[in-house]
Every structure is written in structure tokens, then in C-alpha cells.
C-alpha positions, 0 to 999 in steps of 0.5 A: 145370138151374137155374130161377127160384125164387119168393122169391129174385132173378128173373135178370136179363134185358134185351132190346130192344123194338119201340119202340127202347128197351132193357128191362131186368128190374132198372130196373122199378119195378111198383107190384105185379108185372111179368108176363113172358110169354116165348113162341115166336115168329112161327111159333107160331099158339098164341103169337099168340091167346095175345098177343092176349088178353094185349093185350086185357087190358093195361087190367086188368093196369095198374090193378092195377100190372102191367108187361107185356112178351113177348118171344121168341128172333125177330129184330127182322123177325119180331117186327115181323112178330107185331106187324102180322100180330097186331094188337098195338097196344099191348103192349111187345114184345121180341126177340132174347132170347140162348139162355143168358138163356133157359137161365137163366129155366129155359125149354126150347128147341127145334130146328125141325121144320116150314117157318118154324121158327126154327132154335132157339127156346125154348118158352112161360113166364110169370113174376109179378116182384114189386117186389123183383125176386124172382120170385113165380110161375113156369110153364114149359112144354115145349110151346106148349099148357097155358099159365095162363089170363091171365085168372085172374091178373088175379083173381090179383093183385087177391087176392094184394095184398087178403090178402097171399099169399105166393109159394109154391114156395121150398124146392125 
């Protein structure tokens, strides 16, 4: 499987968004980054504490030139569902992401095991897109624990614009 490697092109990826609007990766225009957090979905409690602290720090993320946005494979009732059970005010969220655009931002997918699992879902990752649209760090996780710490790439970007550090991971 092919994933995002950082220095070249992030793939293209669009979306729909709660507020009606359609997202699309290549009309962004970040003054530094934008933050991508594709999680799991409504039935993911990880997923939902995880989201709240990324909202909680949307302030911090815009000061420094971040775009944010999540997204998950959930239908259009589901995410509206995170967005009222969760209490996410303020966070641009997307839904309906198609399972080869998940294939191809490298994220594993998962079939249900338990009541209220969508039937195929794809598992948690995180994406720093530079202005260039080339992808500048990537996590991918196989299971919905052992996610970054959010907080840190606040520090992140503030350290990565200050000395100029290069995206890391290019060669393989």
C-alpha cells in the first residue's frame, strides 16, 4: 500500500461539510499548515474526546495559520450526530469520506465488531499539509488509541515556522 510521503504532493482529497459547503485539499490557502484529522466516527468515544480537545484548540491553530478540518467515513446523520452529542461548536467537519480516498491517504479501515459500528470504517490519522500542498508529517494509526498529542503541534508549528525545519521521512 502506498501512503503520503512527506515532501511530495498530499493526494487529493474532497469532502462534504456540515455546514453545506464542499472541502477540497487543493483550494486551501494556509498561511502555514493544514491539519487534517481523519478519525473514526460517531461510535468512537476515543474519537469524540479527541475532537473536543482539537476544538478547544482551534484558537491556537488559527493564530498560527493552521486550517483545520476532520472527517470520517459516517454519513452526513451521523456526523451531525458528533457535532450535537459532542459539542462541537466550531470545528469544520466533514463526512461521507469514499474508502479508495481513505486507501489512498494510506489509513486502515476496519470492518465492525460491536453494536453501532459502522459496517467499514477507516481507523484514526493525522496530516500537517504545508502551503504547497505537500504533506509535511503524517500519523496513521491501525487502532483508535496512540494518537499525537494535539497540543504539541501547536508547539509544532510555532517551532517548525521560527527555524525552518524541514519535513522528515522523504526517502521511504
Amino acid at each position: 500500500m502506498n501512503r503520503p510521503t512527506p515532501k511530495h504532493k498530499a493526494p487529493d482529497l474532497k469532502f462534504p461539510l456540515l455546514d453545506g459547503s464542499q472541502w477540497h485539499l487543493n483550494e486551501q490557502n494556509p498561511q502555514s499548515f493544514t491539519l487534517i484529522v481523519f478519525y473514526r466516527g460517531l461510535h468512537c468515544p476515543i474519537c469524540k474526546k479527541y475532537l473536543q480537545q482539537l476544538e478547544a484548540l482551534l484558537p491556537d491553530f488559527q493564530e498560527r495559520g493552521v486550517n483545520v478540518v476532520a472527517v470520517s467515513m459516517d454519513s452526513e446523520k451521523r456526523a451531525r450526530l458528533s457535532r450535537k452529542d459532542w459539542a462541537l461548536k466550531d470545528l469544520r467537519l466533514g463526512y461521507k469520506l469514499d474508502l479508495e480516498t481513505a486507501k489512498k491517504w494510506g489509513l486502515y479501515i476496519s470492518n465492525a465488531v460491536k453494536e453501532g459500528e459502522p459496517d467499514i470504517f477507516s481507523e484514526p490519522g493525522l496530516f500537517l499539509i504545508d502551503a504547497n500542498n505537500e504533506v509535511y508529517y503524517a500519523a496513521i494509526n491501525s487502532n483508535p488509541w496512540g494518537r499525537p498529542y494535539l497540543a504539541s503541534f501547536v508547539k509544532a508549528v510555532d517551532y517548525i515556522v521560527k527555524s525552518g525545519y524541514p519535513a522528515r521521512g522523504e526517502v521511504l
